[in-house]
Every structure is written in structure tokens, then in C-alpha cells.
C-alpha positions in Angstrom: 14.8 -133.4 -45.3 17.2 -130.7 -43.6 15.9 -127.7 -44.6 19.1 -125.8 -43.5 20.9 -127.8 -46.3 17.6 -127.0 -48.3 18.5 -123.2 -47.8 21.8 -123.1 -48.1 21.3 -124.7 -52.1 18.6 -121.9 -52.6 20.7 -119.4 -51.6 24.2 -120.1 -53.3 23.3 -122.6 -56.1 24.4 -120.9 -59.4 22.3 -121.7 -62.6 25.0 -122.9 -65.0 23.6 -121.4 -68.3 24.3 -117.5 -69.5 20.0 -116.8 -69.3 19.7 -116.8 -65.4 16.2 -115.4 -64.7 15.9 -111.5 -63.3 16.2 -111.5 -59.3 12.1 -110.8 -59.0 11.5 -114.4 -60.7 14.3 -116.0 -59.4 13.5 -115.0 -55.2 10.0 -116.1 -56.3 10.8 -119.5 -57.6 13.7 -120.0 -54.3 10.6 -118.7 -52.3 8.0 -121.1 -53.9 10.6 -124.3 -53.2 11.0 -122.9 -49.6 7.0 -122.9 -49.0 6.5 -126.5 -50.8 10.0 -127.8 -49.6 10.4 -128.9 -53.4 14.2 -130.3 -53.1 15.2 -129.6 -56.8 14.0 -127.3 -59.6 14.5 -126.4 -63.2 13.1 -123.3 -65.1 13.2 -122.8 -68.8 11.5 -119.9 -70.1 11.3 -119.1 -74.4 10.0 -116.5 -75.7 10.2 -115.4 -79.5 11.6 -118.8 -80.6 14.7 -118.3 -78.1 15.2 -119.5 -74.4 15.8 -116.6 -72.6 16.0 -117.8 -68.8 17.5 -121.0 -68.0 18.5 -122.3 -64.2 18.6 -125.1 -61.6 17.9 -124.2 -57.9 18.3 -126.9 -54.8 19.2 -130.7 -54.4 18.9 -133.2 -56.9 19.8 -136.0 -54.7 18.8 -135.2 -51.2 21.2 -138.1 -49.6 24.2 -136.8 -51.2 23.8 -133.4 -50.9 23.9 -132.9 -54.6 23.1 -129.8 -56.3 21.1 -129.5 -59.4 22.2 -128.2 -62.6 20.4 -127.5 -65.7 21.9 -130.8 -66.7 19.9 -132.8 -64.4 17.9 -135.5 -65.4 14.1 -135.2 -64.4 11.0 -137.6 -65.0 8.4 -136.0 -66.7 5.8 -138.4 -66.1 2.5 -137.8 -67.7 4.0 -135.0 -69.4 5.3 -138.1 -72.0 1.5 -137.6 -73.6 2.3 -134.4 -75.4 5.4 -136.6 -76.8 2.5 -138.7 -78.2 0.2 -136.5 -79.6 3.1 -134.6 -81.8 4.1 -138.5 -82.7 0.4 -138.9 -84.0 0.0 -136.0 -85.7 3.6 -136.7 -87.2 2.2 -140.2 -88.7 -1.0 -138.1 -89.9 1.3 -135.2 -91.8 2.5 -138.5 -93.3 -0.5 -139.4 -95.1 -0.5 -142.6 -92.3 -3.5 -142.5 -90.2 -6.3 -139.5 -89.8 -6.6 -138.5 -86.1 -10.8 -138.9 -86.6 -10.3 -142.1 -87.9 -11.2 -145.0 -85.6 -8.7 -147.2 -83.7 -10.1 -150.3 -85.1 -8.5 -149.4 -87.9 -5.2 -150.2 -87.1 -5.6 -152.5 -84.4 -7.5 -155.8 -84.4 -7.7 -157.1 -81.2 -10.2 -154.9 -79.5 -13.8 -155.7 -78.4 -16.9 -155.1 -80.4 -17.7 -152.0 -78.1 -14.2 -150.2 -78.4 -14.3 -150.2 -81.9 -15.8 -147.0 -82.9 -13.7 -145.2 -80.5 -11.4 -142.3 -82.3 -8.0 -141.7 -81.9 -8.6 -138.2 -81.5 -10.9 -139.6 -78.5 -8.1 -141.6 -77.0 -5.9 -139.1 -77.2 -7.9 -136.3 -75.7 -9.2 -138.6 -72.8 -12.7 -138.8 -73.6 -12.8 -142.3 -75.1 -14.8 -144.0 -72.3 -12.3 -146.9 -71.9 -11.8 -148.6 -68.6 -8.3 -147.8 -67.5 -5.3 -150.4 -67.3 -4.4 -149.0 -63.6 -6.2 -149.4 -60.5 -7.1 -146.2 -57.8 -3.4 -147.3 -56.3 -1.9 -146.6 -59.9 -1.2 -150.3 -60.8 -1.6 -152.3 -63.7 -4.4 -154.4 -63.1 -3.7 -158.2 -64.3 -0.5 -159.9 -62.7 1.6 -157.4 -64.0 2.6 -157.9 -67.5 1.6 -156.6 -70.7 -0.5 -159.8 -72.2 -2.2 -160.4 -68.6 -3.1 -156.2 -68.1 -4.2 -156.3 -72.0 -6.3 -159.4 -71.6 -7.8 -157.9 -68.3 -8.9 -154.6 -69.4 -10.5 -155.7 -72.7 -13.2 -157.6 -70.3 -14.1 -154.6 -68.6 -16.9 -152.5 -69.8 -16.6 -149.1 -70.9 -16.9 -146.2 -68.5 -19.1 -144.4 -71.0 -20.3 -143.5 -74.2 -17.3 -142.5 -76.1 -17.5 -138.4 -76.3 -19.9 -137.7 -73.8 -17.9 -137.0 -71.2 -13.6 -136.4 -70.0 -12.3 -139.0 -67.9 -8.3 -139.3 -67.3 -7.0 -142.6 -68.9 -4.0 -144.8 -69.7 -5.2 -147.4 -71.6 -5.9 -146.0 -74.7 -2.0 -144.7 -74.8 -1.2 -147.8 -74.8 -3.2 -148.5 -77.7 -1.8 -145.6 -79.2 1.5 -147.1 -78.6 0.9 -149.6 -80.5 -0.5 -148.0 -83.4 3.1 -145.6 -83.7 4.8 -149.2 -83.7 2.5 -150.5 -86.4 2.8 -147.3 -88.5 6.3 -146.2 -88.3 7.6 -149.5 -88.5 9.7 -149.3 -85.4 9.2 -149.2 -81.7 7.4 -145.8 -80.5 10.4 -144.8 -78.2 12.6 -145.4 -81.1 10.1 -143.1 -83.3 9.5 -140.4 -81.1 13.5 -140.4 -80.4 14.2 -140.2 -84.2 10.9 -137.7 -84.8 11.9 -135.6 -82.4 14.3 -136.1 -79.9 17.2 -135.8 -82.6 15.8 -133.2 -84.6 15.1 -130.7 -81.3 18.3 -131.0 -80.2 17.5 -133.2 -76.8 20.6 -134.4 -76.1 20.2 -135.1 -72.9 16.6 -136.6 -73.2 15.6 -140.2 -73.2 13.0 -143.0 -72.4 12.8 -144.4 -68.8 12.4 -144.8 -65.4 13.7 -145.5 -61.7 15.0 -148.8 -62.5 17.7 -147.6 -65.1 21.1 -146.0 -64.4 21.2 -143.0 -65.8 23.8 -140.2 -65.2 23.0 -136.8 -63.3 19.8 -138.3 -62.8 17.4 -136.2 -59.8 16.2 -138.6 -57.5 12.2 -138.4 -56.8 10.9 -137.5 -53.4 7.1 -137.1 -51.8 5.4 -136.3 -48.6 2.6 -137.7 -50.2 0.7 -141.2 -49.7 -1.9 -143.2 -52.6 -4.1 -144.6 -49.4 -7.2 -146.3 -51.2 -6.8 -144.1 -53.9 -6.4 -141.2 -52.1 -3.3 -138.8 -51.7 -2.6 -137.7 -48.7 0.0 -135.2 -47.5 2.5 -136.3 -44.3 5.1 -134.7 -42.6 8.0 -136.6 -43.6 10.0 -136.5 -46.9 10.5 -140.2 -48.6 12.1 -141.4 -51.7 9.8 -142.3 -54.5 10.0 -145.4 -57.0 8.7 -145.2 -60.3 9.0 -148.4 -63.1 6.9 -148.0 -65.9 6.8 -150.9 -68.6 8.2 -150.6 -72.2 4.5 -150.9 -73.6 3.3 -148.1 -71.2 5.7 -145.4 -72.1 3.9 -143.5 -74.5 1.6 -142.4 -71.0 4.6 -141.6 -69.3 8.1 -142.4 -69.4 10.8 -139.7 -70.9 13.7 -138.3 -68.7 14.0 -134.7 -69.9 15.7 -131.3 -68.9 14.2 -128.2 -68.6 16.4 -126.7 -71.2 16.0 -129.4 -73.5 12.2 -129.4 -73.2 12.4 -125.6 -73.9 14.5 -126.9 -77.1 11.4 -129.7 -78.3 8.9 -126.4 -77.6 11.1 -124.6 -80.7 11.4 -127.3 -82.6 7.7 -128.0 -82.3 6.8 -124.3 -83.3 9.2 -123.4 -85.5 8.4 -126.3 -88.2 11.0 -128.8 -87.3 8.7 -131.6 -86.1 5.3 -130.6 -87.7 5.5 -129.0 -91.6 1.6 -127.7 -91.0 0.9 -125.3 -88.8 -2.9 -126.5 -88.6 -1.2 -129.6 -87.1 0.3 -127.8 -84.1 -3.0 -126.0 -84.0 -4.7 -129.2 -83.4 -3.0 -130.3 -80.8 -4.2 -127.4 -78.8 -7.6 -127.4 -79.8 -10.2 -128.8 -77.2 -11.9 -131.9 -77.8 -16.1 -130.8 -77.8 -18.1 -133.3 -76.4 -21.1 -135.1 -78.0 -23.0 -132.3 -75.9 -20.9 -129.3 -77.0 -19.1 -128.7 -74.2 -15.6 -129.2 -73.2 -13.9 -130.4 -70.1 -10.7 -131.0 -68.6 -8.5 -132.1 -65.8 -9.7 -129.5 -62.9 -10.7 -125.7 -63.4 -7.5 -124.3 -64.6 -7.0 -126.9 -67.4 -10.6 -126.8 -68.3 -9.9 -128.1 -71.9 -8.4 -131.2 -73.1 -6.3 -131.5 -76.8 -4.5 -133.9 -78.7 -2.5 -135.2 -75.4 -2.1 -131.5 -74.4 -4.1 -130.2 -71.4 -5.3 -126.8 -72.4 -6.4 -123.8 -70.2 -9.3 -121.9 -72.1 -9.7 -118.1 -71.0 -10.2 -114.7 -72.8 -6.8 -114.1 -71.8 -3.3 -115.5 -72.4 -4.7 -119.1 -73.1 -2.6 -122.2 -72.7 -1.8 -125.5 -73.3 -0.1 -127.2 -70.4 0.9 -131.0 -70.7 1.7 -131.6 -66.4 3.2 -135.2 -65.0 3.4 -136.9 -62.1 2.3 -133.8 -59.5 5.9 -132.7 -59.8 6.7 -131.5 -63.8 4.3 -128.6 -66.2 5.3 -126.7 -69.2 2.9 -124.2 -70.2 3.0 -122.9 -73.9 1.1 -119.1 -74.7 0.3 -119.6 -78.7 -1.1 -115.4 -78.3 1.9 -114.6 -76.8 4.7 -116.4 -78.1 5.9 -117.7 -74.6 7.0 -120.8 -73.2 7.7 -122.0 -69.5 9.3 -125.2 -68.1 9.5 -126.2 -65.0 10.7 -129.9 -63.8 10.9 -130.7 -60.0 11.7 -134.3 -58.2 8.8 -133.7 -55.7 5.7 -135.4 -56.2 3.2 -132.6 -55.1 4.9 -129.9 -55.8 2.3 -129.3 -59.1 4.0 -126.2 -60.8 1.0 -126.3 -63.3 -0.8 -123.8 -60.5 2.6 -121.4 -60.0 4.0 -121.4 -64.1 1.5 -118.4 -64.5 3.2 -116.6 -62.1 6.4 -117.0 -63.8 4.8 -116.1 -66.8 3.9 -112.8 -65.6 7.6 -112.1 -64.9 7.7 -111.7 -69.5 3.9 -111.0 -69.7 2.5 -107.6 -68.2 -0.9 -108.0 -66.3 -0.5 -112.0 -65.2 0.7 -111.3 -61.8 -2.0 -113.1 -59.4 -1.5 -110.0 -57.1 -3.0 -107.8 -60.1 -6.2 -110.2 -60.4 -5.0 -112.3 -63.1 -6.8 -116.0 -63.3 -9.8 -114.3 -61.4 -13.2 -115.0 -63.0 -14.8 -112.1 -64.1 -17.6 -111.3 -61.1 -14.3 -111.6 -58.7 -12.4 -109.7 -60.7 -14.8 -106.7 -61.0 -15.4 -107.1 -57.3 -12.0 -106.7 -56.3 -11.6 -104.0 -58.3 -13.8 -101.6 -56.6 -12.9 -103.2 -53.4 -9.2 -101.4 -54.0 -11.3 -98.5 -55.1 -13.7 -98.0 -52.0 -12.0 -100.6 -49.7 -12.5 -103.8 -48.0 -14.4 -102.1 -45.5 -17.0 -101.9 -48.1 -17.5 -105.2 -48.7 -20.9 -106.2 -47.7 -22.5 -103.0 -49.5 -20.2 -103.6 -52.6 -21.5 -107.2 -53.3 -25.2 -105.7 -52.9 -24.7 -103.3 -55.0 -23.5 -106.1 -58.3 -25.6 -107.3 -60.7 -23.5 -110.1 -61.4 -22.2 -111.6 -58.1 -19.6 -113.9 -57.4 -20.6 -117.6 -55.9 -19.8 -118.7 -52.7 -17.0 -121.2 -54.6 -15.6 -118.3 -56.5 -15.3 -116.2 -53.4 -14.0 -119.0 -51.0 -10.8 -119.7 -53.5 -10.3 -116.2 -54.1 -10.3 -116.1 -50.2 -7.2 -118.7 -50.0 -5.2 -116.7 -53.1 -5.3 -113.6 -51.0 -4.1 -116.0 -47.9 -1.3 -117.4 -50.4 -0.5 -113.8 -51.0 0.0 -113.0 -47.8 -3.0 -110.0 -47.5 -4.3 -112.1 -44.3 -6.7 -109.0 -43.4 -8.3 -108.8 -47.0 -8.4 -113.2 -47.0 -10.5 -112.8 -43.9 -12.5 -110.0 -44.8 -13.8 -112.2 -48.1 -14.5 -115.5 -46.0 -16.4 -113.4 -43.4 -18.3 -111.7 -46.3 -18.7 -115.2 -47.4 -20.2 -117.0 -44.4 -22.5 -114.2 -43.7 -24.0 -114.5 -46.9 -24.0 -118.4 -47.1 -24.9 -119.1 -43.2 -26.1 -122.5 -44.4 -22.5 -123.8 -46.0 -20.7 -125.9 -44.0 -17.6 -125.0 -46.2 -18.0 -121.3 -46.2 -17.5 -121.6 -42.2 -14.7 -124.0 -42.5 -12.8 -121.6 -44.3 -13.7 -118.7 -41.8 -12.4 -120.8 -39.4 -9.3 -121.6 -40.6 -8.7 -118.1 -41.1 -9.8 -117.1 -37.7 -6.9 -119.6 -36.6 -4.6 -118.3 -38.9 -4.7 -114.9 -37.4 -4.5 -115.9 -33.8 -8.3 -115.6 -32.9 -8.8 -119.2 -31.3 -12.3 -118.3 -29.8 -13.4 -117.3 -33.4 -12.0 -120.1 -34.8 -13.6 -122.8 -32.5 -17.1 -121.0 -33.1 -17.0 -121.2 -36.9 -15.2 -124.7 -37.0 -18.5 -125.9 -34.5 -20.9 -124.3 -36.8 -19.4 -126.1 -39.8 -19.7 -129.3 -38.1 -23.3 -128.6 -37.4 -24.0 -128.2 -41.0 -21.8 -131.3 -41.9 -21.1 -133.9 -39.2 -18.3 -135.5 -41.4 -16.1 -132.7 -41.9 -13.2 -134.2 -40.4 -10.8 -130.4 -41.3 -12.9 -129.5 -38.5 -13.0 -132.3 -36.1 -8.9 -132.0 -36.0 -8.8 -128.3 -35.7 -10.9 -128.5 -32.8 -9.1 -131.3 -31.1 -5.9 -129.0 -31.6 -8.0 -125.6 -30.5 -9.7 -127.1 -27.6 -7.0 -129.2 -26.1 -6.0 -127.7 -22.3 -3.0 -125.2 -22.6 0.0 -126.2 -20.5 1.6 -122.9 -18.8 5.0 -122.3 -18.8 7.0 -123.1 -16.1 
């Protein structure tokens, strides 16, 4: 991508809506796409029932030099779930189905070990059902809906239903197929009718990379699935996403920003659920057949009723995210909402729509210690007090310490915030008191590199390949590290 051109859309592209966001939020979203090299963005931000910042920054279609608008046309993936679950709960408000009850119910074709499984267990992701993808994100079978169906019901399940969360795809098919059984009409036909019409979505619609539709962003990556893996490369490629009819309940709308912001109203001002209890649910964790609950990673540490959810003391959320590239974040305590839709795959504004939260709620900025956990944050507090200086005797001094993990990521925050002399301070602190982590010294290291100090760096990447031989971060720092220096001519 030509990140002049890049540049040159970030600085002059003008949101066309009357709610542009304040200049603080709007250099920090520019400055977010310049870091990632996100092509095209949309924010939609509502707060008391209203949207109140609406805007479109960069290229929707990097070939053409096109600009984005807030009437682009973004995938939102994965983010399709949350459609679901307000669907469900829809059919339930209707006297049609109970979310407790089991699928069975509704659908006859399963095996004798599926048949107990919930649909508030499929929906929440903790059903134990072997998934209709492979690791490379394919449907297994030859493709089509009878062979995938036929496959996957051979398979045994993953686990005892409940006892433990597991990201999955086939029971939204299932779920799929319920909604058609129920409503009497395709689900995409439903959920249009349930709540496409009545929020307002006009510009909002079942799909994917095979149809033609108008204003549409096209999807980029840097990324790779190798064996299941993602990796990261250097050059920017198009992206081609189909996703079959009977799989569109797990992801497949085309949405805006704005008219996502609109469905978010809808949903909490009565227009899609009557019962409050039933938009309630849908945010309410799933607790597993041990009491706990779990989630996608550490920030969405909860799972609801197709809704991701981020349990913490403060400003709680639930946060449907799609495809690495599209997150809206809803704040039930403080009556906010944030949207944001890119077309780059790994651009994952689930971990930055805090931050744009904190631009309407006081005390979420990251640089005021918002999202630390609680040892880190008291730490850091009397760090500022007495400095970093203190460190060493500071962590003695704490009854309830941080761990090596929680120090290590706080470590790369204050590197993402661009406190490089603080970052390092905290991974030295770290390695000195975890000489025996292979990680802790990795992460010295790199910061030792980051600031310029090569013979540092070596030493630390060397003693984290002592402690782990496979750590190939380090191997390919120190190939770059030790390499012999040309001179200048």
C-alpha cells in the first residue's frame, strides 16, 4: 500500500455526517490507522440513546484511491453473532423457544450425544461441539451444506457441554436453522424484518465478497492462516471472503458504522426486545458447570448470548468483534456505545475502542491506568508518587505483588505509549526478579533493542535462549543484532 496516499486520506478526508468526533479522538484514531496501516475506518459513538460522533477516515478501495465515507459498506464478520442472539431472544419474547431449552427440541437430526446441548450453550460457545471449519477456516466436507452437516455430526464432541469455552461455528448453524423453523421464513429474511427495518439500517444487508454491492470497502490483510496459524508479513494483499447462505447467522452482514450505532438504539431503547431482562441476558456470562466463566482472551473474559463480554469492576462491556478487523463495544453502566468497522484483517479495534471510550468517559484513558489489574495499578501508582527509580524497593515493599505476566504486558502498554524509559524500567524490574523466565528476558531484550542498546540486547536475547532453545523471537533478533555492520563509504 502507498502510505503517502495513506496519509494524504488521513489528513484531508472529511467525515460526511454533522457529529465529527473532537480533534483529541479524531488525531488518535488517524494516528492508530497510521501505526497499524489500517486502509479504511469508521467510528460511531452513542451515548444517551443519540449518536454523537460519526466519521470515515482513509481508503476504502486501496486500488482506486477511493475514500471512505460513513456510507461505506464494511463486513462485520463474526460480529453477525450478536445479530443472532437478539434474533433468539426475539423468538423467546415470543413465547417460541426458551433459550435453556435443549436444541433437540427443535431439530431432529442430531446425534444421540448433541442432544442435551442448550441453546443458551450454543450460543455462548460453550456447547462442546466439533466445529464445521478446519484450523485453515474451511468447511470441512466437499464444501456444501449436506456434505459439511453430514461430516461434522460423525465427529465427537470436544467436551462435556458446560465445562468449558471453546469458539465455535457449528452450532450457529444449528441456530440458523432453528430461526428458519420458528419464524417461518429464512433467518436473513427474519433478522432483516426483526431488526434491520425497525433500526433504521438502511444501508445494512446479508453477504459477502462474491456479491456486488454498492460503496462496498474492499478487505485487505498483511496477515497469513499458515497451518492454522496467523502470521503477520510485510506486504498488503486483498482478502476474499464467501460465506454460505446456511452459515450466515456466524458471519455474514455488510453494515455501517452509523447504522450499527442505529441497531445499538434500537436494541436498548425497546424497539427490538419489549423486556429489558432480555437485553440483560444477552450480556450476562454463561457460568460453567464449575462456576466459572471464560471467554475469548483476557479482555473479553466472559461470553453471553452471542455477545462477548468484558467483566471488570469498572465500566463493563459487552463487545461482539469479527473477522480481526470490526468491534462495537456497548457500556450498559454508562450508557455508551462505540463502533468501529475497518477493511483490514488484523487491525482488531476490540483492544483500542476503550480508548475511544475514554474520549466521553473520564478515567478510561490507558495513560491514567485504566484496564490495569489491580496489583499493577496500585504499583504504578506509587511509582508516579516516588518514581521509577524506586522500583525494585517499591515491589518489596507490596503485599500484593503483580506477576511476572501482569508486569510483562504492562511493560509493552507503556512501550505502546510511547514512555520507552518507564517500559524498560518495568521489564528490567521484571527479569531481575524472574531470572529463570525465558520470556521475562525476551522482552528485556527487545526493549534493550528498541532503545539502541544492541550489546544489552544480544545479552538478554542469549539468556532467553538458554532458558528456552525454541524461542525463535530470539533466534531472529540475534541473526539481525549480530550480523557484521557494513561501514559507510
Amino acid at each position: 500500500m502507498n502510505t503517502l496516499v495513506l496519509a494524504a486520506f488521513l489528513l484531508f478526508a472529511t467525515p460526511a455526517c454533522a457529529q465529527v468526533p473532537g480533534e483529541g479522538l479524531a488525531a488518535f484514531l488517524k494516528a492508530k490507522m497510521r501505526k497499524e496501516h489500517i486502509p479504511a475506518l469508521q467510528v460511531a459513538v452513542v451515548q444517551h440513546g443519540t449518536i454523537v460522533a460519526s466519521a470515515a477516515y482513509g481508503i476504502a478501495d486501496v486500488e482506486h484511491d477511493v475514500p471512505a465515507t460513513t456510507s461505506s459498506i464494511f463486513s462485520i464478520n463474526s460480529c453477525t453473532k450478536a445479530f443472532t442472539g437478539v434474533a433468539i431472544m426475539q423468538l423467546s419474547e415470543a413465547g417460541k423457544l426458551r433459550v435453556d431449552d435443549p436444541v433437540s427440541k427443535y431439530l431432529d437430526d442430531l446425534p444421540p450425544a448433541w442432544r442435551a446441548i442448550t441453546i443458551r450453550q450454543v450460543l455462548s460457545h460453550v456447547s462442546g461441539l466439533p466445529n464445521i471449519i478446519d484450523d485453515k477456516e474451511h468447511l470441512i466436507g466437499d464444501g456444501t451444506e449436506a456434505s459439511a452437516w453430514a461430516a461434522v455430526k460423525t465427529l465427537p464432541l470436544e467436551f462435556k457441554a458446560g465445562a468449558r469455552y471453546s469458539y465455535n461455528q457449528t452450532g450457529y448453524v444449528m441456530l440458523g436453522r432453528i430461526i428458519d423453523k420458528l419464524s417461518g421464513m429464512p433467518f436473513a429474511a427474519f433478522i432483516a424484518k426483526q431488526q434491520f427495518a425497525p433500526a433504521g439500517m438502511v444501508h445494512t444487508r446479508f453477504g459477502d465478497s462474491s456479491d456486488v454491492v454498492p460503496q462496498t470497502a474492499r478487505s485487505y490483510s498483511y496477515l497469513a492462516n499458515t497451518d492454522g496459524v496467523w502470521r503477520k508479513g510485510d506486504r498488503l494483499l486483498a482478502t476474499y471472503a464467501t460465506f454460505p447462505g446456511y452459515f450466515r447467522t456466524g458471519a455474514g452482514i455488510l453494515s455501517t458504522a452509523d447504522d450499527v450505532a442505529k441497531w445499538l438504539i434500537a436494541l436498548q431503547s425497546g424497539k427490538l426486545l419489549k423486556d429489558k431482562a432480555s437485553v440483560t441476558a444477552l450480556w450476562t456470562p454463561i457460568v460453567l458447570n464449575d462456576g466459572t466463566t471464560a471467554g475469548t482472551n483476557a479482555l473479553l473474559n466472559g461470553s453471553g448470548l452471542g455477545w462477548p463480554v468484558t467483566m471488570r469492576t469498572d465500566h463493563p462491556a459487552a463487545g461482539p468483534i469479527g473477522g480481526m478487523r470490526s468491534a462495537f463495544f456497548v457500556y450498559p453502566k454508562d450508557d455508551l456505545s462505540v463502533v468501529v468497522l475497518t477493511n483490514l484483517q488484523g487491525a482488531n479495534p476490540e483492544y483500542f475502542i476503550d480508548e475511544v471510550a475514554a474520549y466521553y468517559i473520564p478515567g478510561m484513558h490507558e495513560a491514567d491506568g485504566f484496564g490495569l489489574p489491580r496489583a499493577v495499578k496500585a504499583f504504578r501508582a506509587e511509582l508516579l508518587r516516588r518514581g521509577f527509580q524506586q522500583a525494585p524497593r517499591i515491589l518489596r515493599s507490596m503485599q500484593a505483588k503483580p506477576s511476572e505476566a501482569e508486569l510483562n504486558a504492562w511493560g509493552y502498554k507503556l512501550r505502546e505509549q510511547e514512555q520507552p524509559d518507564q517500559a524498560l524500567a518495568i521489564f528490567r524490574l521484571n527479569a531481575a526478579n524472574n531470572p529463570g523466565s525465558w520470556n521475562a528476558h525476551d522482552s528485556l531484550a527487545e526493549a534493550l533493542e528498541a532503545t539502541g542498546d544492541r550489546a544489552g540486547a544480544i545479552e538478554h536475547f542469549k539468556r532467553s535462549l538458554i532458558l528456552n532453545p525454541g524461542n525463535g523471537n530470539a533466534t531472529e533478533h540475534l541473526e539481525k543484532l549480530e550480523a557484521p555492520r557494513t561501514r559507510p563509504n
